[in-house]
N, C-alpha and C positions, 0 to 999 in steps of 0.2 A: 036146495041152492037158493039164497038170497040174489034181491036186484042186483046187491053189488056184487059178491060172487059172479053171478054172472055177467055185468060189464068188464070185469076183470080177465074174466073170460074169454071174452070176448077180443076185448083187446089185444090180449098176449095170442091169442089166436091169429088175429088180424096181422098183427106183426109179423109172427112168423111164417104166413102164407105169403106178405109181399116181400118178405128177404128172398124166399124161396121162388115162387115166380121171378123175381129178378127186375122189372122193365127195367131201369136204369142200365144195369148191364149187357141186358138184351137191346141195348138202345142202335149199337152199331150194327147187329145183327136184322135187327126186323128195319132198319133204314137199306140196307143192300140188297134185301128182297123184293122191299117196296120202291126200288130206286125208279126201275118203269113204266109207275105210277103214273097218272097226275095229280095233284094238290089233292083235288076232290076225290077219286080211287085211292087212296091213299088212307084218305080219312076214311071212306065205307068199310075198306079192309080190316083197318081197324077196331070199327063198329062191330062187324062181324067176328072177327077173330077175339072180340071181349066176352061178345054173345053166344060163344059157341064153347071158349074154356068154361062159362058160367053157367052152360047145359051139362056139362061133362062134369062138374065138381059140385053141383046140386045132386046131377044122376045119383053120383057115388055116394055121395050122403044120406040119400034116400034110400037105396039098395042098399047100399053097401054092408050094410052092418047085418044084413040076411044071409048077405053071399057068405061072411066071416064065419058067423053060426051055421051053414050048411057045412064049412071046410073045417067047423071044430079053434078058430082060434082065437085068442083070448086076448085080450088088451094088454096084456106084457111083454108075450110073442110078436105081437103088430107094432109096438114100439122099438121092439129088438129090431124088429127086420127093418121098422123105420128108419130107424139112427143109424143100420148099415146103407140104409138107401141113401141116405143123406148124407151118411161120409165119405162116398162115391159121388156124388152130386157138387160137393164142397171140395176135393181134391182133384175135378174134374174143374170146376169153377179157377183153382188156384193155378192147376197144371196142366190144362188143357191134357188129359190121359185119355176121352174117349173122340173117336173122330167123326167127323161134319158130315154130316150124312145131305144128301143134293135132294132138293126138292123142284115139284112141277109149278110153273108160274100160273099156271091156270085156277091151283089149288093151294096157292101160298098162304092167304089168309087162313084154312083151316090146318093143313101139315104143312111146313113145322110151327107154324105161329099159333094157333090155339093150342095146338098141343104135338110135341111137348112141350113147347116155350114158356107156353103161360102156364098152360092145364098140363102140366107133367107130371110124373110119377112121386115126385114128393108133395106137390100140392095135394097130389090125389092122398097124398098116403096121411098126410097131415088132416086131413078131411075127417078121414075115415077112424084114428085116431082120437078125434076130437068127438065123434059120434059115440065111441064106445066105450071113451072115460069119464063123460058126465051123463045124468041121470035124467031119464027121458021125464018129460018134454025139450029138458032145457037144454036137449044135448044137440036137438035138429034148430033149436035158436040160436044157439051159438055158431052151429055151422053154416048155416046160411045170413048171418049176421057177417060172421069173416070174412065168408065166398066174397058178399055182395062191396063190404068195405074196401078189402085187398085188392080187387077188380077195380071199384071204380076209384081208387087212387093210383092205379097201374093204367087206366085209360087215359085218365088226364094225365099224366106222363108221357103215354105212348102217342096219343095225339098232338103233341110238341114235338114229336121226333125229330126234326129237320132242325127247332131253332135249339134244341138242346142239345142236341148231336155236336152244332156248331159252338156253342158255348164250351160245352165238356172237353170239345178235341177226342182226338182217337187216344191220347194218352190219360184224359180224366174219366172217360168212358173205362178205361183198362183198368186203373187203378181201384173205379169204385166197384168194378166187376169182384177184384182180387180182394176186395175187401169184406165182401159178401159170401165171399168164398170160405172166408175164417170165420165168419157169424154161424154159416149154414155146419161147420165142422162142430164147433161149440153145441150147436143146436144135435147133429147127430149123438156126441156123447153124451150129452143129459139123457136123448132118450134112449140110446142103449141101458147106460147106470139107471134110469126110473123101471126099464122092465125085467134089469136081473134081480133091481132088489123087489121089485113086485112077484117075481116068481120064487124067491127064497124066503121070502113072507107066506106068501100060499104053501109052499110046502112045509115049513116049521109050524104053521096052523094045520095041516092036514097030519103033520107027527106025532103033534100036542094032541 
């Protein structure tokens, strides 16, 4: 993999972990958890809740790709399941299909706000993804290059929560949710379609 290769990488990685994370459309969400607050708790929650999805999608990147090789599966199958996880995630986004589950104020900064808010099941799955389709070293650069980029432009987001919340209204906050909703759909089909034709390529080479 070339430098540029890999800022390419990088990027299209980056991108698709902060569609997926969401802040903007988590923007109404993680404002009525932290309503409580003060100004200052507010912001440490924050801080925390950035620092702790950024422990949990390093974790994964780092393991992860062991755990994958213990369970036997292969970067085609993990895109399969990704892009089902994600067209779940994006027709949830669109249609509100799965329900709001109540959390403890005491523990709001780590459930639901680091995870799954931030650090969910498609960040993670996007992580892990990304670790076992490009070619080690460059594949734990990429991933921790994305983690740390998709994060810290979802902090500085999520740290304006109050003046942006007010800008966006409940209706621009909606809209840019639902519109994220059909990015994250788009993004599930490609990677289902990259891991059926990756797995009907391995088997027409295991024919041949």
């Amino acid at each position: 993999m070339t430098t540029a290769e890999m800022l390419i990488s990088i990027g299209e990685t980056s991108l698709t972990l902060f569609i997926i994370i969401d802040a903007i459309g988590n923007l109404p969400i993680i404002s009525s958890l932290f309503r409580q607050f003060t100004a200052e708790e507010q912001r440490r929650s924050i801080d925390t809740s950035v620092l702790v999805s950024a422990a949990i999608l390093l974790g994964f990147a780092a393991l992860g790709l062991q755990l994958l090789r213990i369970f036997g599966v292969s970067v085609n199958e993990m895109l399969i399941a990704g892009g089902l996880l994600f067209l779940l995630i994006g027709m949830n986004m669109l249609f509100d299909l799965l329900p709001n589950a109540t959390c403890d104020p005491r523990t709001v900064c780590i459930v639901p706000v680091a995870s799954p808010l931030l650090a969910g099941p498609g960040a993670i799955t996007t992580v892990l993804v990304t670790v076992q389709a490009n070619p080690f070293p460059f594949n734990y650069l990429v991933a921790v290059a994305s983690v740390m980029v998709a994060l810290s432009v979802s902090w500085l987001i999520l740290r304006r929560v109050e003046s942006i919340t007010r800008l966006l209204g409940e209706r621009g906050a909606l809209i840019s949710g639902k519109l994220m909703g059909i990015v994250v759909t788009a993004i599930a089909v490609s990677f289902i379609v990259r891991g059926i034709e990756g797995i009907m390529t391995s088997m027409q080479n295991a024919g041949g």
